[in-house]
C-alpha positions as CSV (number, residue, x, y, z in Angstrom):
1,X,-138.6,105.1,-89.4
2,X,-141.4,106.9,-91.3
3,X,-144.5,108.4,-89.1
4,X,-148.3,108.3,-89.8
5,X,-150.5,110.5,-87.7
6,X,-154.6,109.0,-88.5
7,X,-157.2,111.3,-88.0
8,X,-160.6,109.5,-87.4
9,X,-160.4,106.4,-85.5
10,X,-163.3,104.4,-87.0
11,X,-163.2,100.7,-88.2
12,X,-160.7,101.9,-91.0
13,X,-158.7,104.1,-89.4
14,X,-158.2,101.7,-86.2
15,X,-157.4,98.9,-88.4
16,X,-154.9,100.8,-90.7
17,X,-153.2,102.3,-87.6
18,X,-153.1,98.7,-86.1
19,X,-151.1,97.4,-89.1
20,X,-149.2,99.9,-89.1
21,X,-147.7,99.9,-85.4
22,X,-147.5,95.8,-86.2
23,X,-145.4,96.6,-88.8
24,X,-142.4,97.5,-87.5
25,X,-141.9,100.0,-90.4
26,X,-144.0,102.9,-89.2
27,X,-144.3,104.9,-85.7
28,X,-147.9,106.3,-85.1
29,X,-147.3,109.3,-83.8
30,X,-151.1,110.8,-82.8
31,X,-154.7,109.7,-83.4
32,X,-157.1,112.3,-83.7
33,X,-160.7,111.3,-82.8
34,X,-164.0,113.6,-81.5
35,X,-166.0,111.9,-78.5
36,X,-163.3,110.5,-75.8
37,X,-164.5,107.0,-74.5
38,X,-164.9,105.8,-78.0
39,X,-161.5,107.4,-79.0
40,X,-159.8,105.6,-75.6
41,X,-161.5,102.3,-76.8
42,X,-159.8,102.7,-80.1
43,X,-156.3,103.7,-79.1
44,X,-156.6,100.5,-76.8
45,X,-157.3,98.5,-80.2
46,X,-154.1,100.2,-81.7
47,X,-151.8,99.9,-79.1
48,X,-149.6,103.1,-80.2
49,X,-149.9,107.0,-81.0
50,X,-150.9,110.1,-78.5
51,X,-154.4,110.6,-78.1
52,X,-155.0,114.3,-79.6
53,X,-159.0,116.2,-80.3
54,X,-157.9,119.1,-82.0
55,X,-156.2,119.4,-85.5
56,X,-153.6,122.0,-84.0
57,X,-152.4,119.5,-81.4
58,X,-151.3,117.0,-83.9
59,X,-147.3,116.7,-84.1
60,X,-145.3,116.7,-87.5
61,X,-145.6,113.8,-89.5
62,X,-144.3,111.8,-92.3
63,X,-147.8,110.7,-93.6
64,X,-151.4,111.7,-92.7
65,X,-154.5,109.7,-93.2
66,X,-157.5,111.2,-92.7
67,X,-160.0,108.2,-92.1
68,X,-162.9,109.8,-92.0
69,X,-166.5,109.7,-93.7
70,X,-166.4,110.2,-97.5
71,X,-168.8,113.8,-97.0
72,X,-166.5,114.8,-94.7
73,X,-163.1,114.5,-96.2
74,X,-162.8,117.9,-97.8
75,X,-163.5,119.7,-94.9
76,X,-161.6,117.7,-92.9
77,X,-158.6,118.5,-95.2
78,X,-159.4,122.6,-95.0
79,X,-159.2,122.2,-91.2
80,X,-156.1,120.9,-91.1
81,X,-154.7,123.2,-93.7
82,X,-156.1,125.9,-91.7
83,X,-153.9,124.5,-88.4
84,X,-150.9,124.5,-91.0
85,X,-149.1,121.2,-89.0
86,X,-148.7,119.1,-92.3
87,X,-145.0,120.3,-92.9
88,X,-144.4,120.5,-97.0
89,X,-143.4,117.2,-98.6
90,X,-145.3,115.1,-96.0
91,X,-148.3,113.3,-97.2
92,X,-151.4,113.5,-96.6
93,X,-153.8,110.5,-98.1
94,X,-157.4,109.1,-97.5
95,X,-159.1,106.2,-98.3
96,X,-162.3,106.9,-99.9
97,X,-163.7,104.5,-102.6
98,X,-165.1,106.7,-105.0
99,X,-162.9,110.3,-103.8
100,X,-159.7,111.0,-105.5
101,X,-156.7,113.3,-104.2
102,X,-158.5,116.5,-105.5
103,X,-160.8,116.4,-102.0
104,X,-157.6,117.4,-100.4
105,X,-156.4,120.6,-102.4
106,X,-155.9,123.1,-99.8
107,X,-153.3,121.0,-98.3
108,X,-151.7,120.6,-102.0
109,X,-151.6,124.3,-102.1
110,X,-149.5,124.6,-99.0
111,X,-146.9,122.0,-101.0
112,X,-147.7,119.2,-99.0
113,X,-148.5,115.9,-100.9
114,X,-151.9,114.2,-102.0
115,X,-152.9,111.0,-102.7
116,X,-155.9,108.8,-102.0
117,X,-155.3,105.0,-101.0
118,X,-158.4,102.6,-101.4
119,X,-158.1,98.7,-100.3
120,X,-160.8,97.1,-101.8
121,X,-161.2,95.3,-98.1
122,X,-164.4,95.1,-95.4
123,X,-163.8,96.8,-92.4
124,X,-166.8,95.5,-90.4
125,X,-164.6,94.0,-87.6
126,X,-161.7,95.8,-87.2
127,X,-159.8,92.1,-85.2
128,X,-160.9,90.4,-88.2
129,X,-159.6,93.3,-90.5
130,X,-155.9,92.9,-88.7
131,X,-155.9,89.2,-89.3
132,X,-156.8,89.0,-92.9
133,X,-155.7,91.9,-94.4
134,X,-152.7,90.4,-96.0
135,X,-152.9,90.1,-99.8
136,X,-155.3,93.1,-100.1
137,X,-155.4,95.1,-103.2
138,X,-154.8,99.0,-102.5
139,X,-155.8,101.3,-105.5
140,X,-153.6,104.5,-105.4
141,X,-154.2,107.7,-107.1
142,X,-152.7,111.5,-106.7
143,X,-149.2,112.9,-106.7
144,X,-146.8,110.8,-108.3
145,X,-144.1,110.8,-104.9
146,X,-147.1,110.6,-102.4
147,X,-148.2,107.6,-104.8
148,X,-144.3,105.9,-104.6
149,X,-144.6,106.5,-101.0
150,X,-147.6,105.2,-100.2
151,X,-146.9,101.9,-102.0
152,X,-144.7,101.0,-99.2
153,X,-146.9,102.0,-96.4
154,X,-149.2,99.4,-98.0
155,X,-146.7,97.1,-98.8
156,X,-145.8,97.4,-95.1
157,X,-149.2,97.0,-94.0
158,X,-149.1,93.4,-95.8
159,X,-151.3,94.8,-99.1
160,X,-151.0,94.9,-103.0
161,X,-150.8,98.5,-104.0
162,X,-151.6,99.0,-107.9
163,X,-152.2,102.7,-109.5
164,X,-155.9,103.9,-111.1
165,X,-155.6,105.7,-114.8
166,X,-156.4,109.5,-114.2
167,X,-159.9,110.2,-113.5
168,X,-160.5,106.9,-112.6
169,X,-161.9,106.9,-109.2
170,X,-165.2,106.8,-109.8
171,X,-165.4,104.1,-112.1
172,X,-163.1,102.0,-110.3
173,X,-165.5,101.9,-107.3
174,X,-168.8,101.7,-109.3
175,X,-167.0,98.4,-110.8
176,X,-166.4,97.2,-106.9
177,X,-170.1,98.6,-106.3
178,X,-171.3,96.2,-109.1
179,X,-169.5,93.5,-108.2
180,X,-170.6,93.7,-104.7
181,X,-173.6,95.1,-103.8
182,X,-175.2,94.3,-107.2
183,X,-174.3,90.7,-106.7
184,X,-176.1,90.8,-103.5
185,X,-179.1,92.3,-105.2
186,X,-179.5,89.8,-107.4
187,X,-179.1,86.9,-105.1
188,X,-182.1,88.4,-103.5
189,X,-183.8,88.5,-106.9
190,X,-183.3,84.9,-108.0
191,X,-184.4,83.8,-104.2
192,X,-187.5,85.8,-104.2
193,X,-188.6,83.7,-108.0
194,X,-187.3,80.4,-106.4
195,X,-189.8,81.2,-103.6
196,X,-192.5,82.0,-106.0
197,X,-192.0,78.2,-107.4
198,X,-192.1,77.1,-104.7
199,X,-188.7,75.7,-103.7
200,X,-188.8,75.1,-99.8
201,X,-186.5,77.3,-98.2
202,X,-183.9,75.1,-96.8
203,X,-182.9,74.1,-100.6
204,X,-182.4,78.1,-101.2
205,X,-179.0,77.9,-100.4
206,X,-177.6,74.8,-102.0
207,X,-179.7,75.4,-105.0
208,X,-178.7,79.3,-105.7
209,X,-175.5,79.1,-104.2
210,X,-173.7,76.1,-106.0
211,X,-174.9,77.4,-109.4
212,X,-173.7,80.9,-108.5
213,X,-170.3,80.0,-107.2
214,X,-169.7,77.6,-110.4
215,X,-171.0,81.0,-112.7
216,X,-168.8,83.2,-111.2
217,X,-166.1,81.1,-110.9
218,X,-166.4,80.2,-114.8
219,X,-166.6,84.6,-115.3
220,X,-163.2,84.7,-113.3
221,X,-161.4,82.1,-114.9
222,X,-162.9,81.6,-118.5
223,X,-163.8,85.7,-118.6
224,X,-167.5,86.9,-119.0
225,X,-168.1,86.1,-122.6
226,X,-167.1,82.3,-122.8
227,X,-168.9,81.8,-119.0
228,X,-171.9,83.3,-120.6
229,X,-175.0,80.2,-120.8
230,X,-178.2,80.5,-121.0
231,X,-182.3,81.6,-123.0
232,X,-181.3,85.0,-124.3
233,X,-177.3,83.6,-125.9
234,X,-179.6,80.8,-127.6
235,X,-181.7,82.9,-129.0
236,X,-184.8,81.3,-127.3
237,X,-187.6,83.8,-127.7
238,X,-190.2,81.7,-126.2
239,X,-188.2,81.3,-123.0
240,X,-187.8,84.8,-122.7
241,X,-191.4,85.5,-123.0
242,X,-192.4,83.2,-120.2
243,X,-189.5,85.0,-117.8
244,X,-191.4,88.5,-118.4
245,X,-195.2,86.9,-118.0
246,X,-193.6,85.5,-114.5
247,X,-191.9,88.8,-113.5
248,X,-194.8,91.1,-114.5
249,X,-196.5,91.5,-111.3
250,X,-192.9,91.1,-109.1
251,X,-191.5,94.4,-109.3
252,X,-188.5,92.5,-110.6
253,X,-189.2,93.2,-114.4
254,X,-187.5,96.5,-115.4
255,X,-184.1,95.4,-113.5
256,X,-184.7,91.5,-115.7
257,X,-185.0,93.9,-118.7
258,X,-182.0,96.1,-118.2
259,X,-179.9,92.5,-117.3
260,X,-181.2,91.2,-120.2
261,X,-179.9,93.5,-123.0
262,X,-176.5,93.4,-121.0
263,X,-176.9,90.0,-121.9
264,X,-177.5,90.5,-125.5
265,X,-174.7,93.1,-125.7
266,X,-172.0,90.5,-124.2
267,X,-173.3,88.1,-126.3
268,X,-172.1,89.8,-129.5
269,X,-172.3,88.1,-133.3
270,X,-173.2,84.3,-131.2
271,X,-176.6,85.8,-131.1
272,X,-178.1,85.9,-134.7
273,X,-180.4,87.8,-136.3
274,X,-183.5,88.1,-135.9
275,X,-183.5,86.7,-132.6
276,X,-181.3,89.4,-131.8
277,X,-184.4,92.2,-132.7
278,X,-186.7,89.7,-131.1
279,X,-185.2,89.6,-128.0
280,X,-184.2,93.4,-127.8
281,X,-187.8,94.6,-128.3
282,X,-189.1,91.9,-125.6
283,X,-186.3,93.4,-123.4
284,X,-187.4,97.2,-123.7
């Protein structure tokens, strides 16, 4: 039976060490944390692994995950070279969205394996996490083995590992960045004009939501450009204009504007000429 060792015991790390002990597959062996009552709260949550505050104290391990805030990752990594207890050809991974395996070079230097292991998952509730994680994609990046490896750690922690091109970190999670909090962003937008007309709040919902939902759905299935609808695809200039006279005093214009030519971009050779010019010098 492989062992995992987690250093920082927040949401992430308690749920990810949780799984793991369900698993059957894994022994946790230690989990490191800083401040002691939130650290005994946690390793009640987990159920498993030795309760350890300092990096020299942590036992030999199979893998290593240091679950810890994105800013802190490399230096976390440089203090547990520095305690030299990650044996060479364990791994040692973390789970940073945007990070890749580089964050942890010292350790690579001392021969042990890096990798980085994302699951594009919220860890708000870590009960919650437990019970639904199954199913969740986990992008994987670094060292080839620590990669093989650490597609059956998530495979035994009930995910869907898959492997990022080189370099690709950062754009993977500015794509999950769009997709999320930009979607949020303009759900916010399109109530704030629904308000301005005057739609009484309790119709917000049902009237934003359904179209939404069917759009999106549509994006997913159909892909972007067949789902796309709407003014600026029918060339309708006049439409358009009356969208930017509404905006102007909102705040909302310059992020309508920078949609907008998105929109003309995706809309390719459907959107003829002139309209095309038209609508690009309204949009800039």
């Amino acid at each position: 039976m492989q062992t995992l060792t987690v250093v920082g015991l927040g949401r992430l790390g308690r749920s990810v060490a949780r799984l793991a002990a369900l698993s059957g597959a894994y022994r946790l062996l230690d989990v490191m944390g800083r401040r002691l009552p939130p650290l005994e709260e946690a390793r009640a949550f987990v159920g498993a692994g030795r309760l350890v505050s300092e990096m020299r104290q942590l036992a030999r391990a199979d893998l290593y995950l240091l679950a810890v805030p994105d800013a802190a990752i490399a230096s976390c990594a440089r203090a547990l070279a520095a305690a030299g207890v990650a044996p060479e050809g364990s791994v040692v991974f973390h789970a940073s969205g945007v990070g890749d395996a580089s964050l942890l070079q010292p350790l690579a230097e001392q021969g042990v394996l890096t990798a980085s292991l994302h699951p594009a998952f919220s860890f708000a509730d870590p009960g919650r996490a437990v019970e639904g994680f199954a199913g969740t994609l986990c992008a994987l990046e670094g060292d080839e083995e620590a990669c093989r490896r650490l597609e059956a750690f998530a495979r035994a922690l009930g995910g869907r590992p898959f492997r990022l091109g080189p370099g690709g970190k950062a754009a993977y999670h500015a794509g999950l960045s769009v997709a999320s909090n930009f979607l949020v962003a303009l759900t916010e937008m399109a109530r704030q004009l629904t308000a301005r007309a005057g739609v009484p709040p309790e119709l917000t919902q049902p009237l934003l939501g359904g179209l939404m939902r069917q759009t999106l759905d549509n994006a997913l299935e159909m892909g972007p450009y067949d789902a796309l609808t709407g003014p600026i695809l029918r060339g309708d200039i006049g439409t358009v204009e009356r969208h930017l006279e509404v905006l102007a005093d909102t705040g909302l214009l310059p992020a309508y504007r920078a949609l907008g030519r998105q929109v003309v971009a995706l809309a390719g050779d459907r959107l003829q000429e002139p309209a095309r010019q038209q609508l690009l010098a309204l949009l800039y």
